[in-house]
N, C-alpha and C positions, 0 to 999 in steps of 0.2 A: 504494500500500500504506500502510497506516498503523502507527501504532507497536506494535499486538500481533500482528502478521504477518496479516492480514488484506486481501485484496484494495479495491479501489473496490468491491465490488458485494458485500462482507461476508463473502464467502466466505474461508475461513481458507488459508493459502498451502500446499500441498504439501508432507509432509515428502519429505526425501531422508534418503539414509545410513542413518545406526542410528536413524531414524524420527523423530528429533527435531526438525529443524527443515531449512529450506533450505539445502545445502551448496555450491555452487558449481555452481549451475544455469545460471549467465550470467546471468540476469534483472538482479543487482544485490544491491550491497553491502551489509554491513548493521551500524550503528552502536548500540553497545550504551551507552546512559548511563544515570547516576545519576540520577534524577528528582526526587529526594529532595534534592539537592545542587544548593542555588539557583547558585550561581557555573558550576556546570555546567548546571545549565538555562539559564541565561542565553546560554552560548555555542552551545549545541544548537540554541536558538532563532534566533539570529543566522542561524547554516548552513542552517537549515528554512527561511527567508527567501530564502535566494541560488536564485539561477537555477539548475537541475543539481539541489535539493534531492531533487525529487521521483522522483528516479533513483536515490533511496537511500532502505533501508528503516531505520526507525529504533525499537530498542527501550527502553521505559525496564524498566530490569532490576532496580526494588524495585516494579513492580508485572507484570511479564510470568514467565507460565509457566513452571517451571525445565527444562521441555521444549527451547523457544524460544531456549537459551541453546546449545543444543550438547551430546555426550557429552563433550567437552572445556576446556567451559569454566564451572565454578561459580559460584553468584552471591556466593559471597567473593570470588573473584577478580577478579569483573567491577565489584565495588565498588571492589577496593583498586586497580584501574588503569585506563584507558580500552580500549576493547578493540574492533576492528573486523574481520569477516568481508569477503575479499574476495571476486569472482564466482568464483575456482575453490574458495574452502572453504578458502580458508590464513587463519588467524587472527593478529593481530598487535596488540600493543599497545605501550602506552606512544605515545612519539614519534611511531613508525612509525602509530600507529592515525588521529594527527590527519593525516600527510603522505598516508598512503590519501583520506582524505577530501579533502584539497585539490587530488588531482589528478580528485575526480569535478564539482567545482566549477569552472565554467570562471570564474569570479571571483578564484578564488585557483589557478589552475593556477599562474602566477609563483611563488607563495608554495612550492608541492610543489618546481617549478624550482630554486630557492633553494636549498631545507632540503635536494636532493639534491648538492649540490655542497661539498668542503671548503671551509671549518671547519666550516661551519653541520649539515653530515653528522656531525660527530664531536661537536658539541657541544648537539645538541636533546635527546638521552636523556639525557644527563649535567643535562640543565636541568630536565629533567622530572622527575627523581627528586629533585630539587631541589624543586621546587614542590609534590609531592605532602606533601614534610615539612610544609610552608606550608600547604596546601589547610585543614585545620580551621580555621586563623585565618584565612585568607583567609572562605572560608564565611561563620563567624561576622559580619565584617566587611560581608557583600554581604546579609546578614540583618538587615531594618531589625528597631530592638530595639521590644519593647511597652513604653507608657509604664506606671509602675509608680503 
């Protein structure tokens, strides 16, 4: 699948539910990023490289269908956080949204291992709202500047 819900052979993926988009079909998860937000494409891309990638569908949500997104989930919202559909249609963000992804990664299954066990459980969303304060100067910073 590709990142506007689209099969290998172009065809467009099945809606379920309130007709919007794929809801927990089993086929596989589906990761909702900024596209627009180099720091997060950069990490997006990282993951689109690892082995397991391709078991996961991946949307960029400043240029995909506000269809594609869910009746649950706006593209405000999927801007101001990370936000990943699992195979039954539970949606989760924040923290939870990257440890979803590392357990479909068999590269970083350790890593979901980890973040599931105290402290590291109590203290990834508490870092993440953290970071998000950071994310525009981080950004900034991962944005080579044009020479003036």
């Amino acid at each position: 699948m590709d990142t506007q819900g689209r099969d290998k052979a172009g065809q467009p993926v099945p809606a379920r539910g309130d007709g919007s988009m794929p809801d927990g079909d089993g086929s596989c998860a589906t990761v909702y990023f900024d596209g627009a937000c180099p720091l997060c494409s950069r990490e997006i891309a990282t993951y689109r490289r690892m082995d397991g990638a391709d078991r996961l569908r991946w949307v960029d949500i400043t240029t995909a269908p506000a269809q594609e997104l869910g009746g649950d989930l706006t593209r405000e919202q999927a801007l101001a956080r990370f936000h990943v559909r699992d195979e039954q249609g539970r949606l989760v963000s924040g923290a939870a949204g990257f440890v979803t992804i590392w357990r479909r990664l068999p590269g970083l299954r350790w890593l979901a291992w980890l973040a599931a066990r105290p402290p590291l459980r109590w203290l990834l969303e508490p870092a993440y709202r953290v970071f998000l304060r950071f994310r525009p100067w981080l950004t900034r910073s991962v944005v080579p500047r044009s020479p003036n």
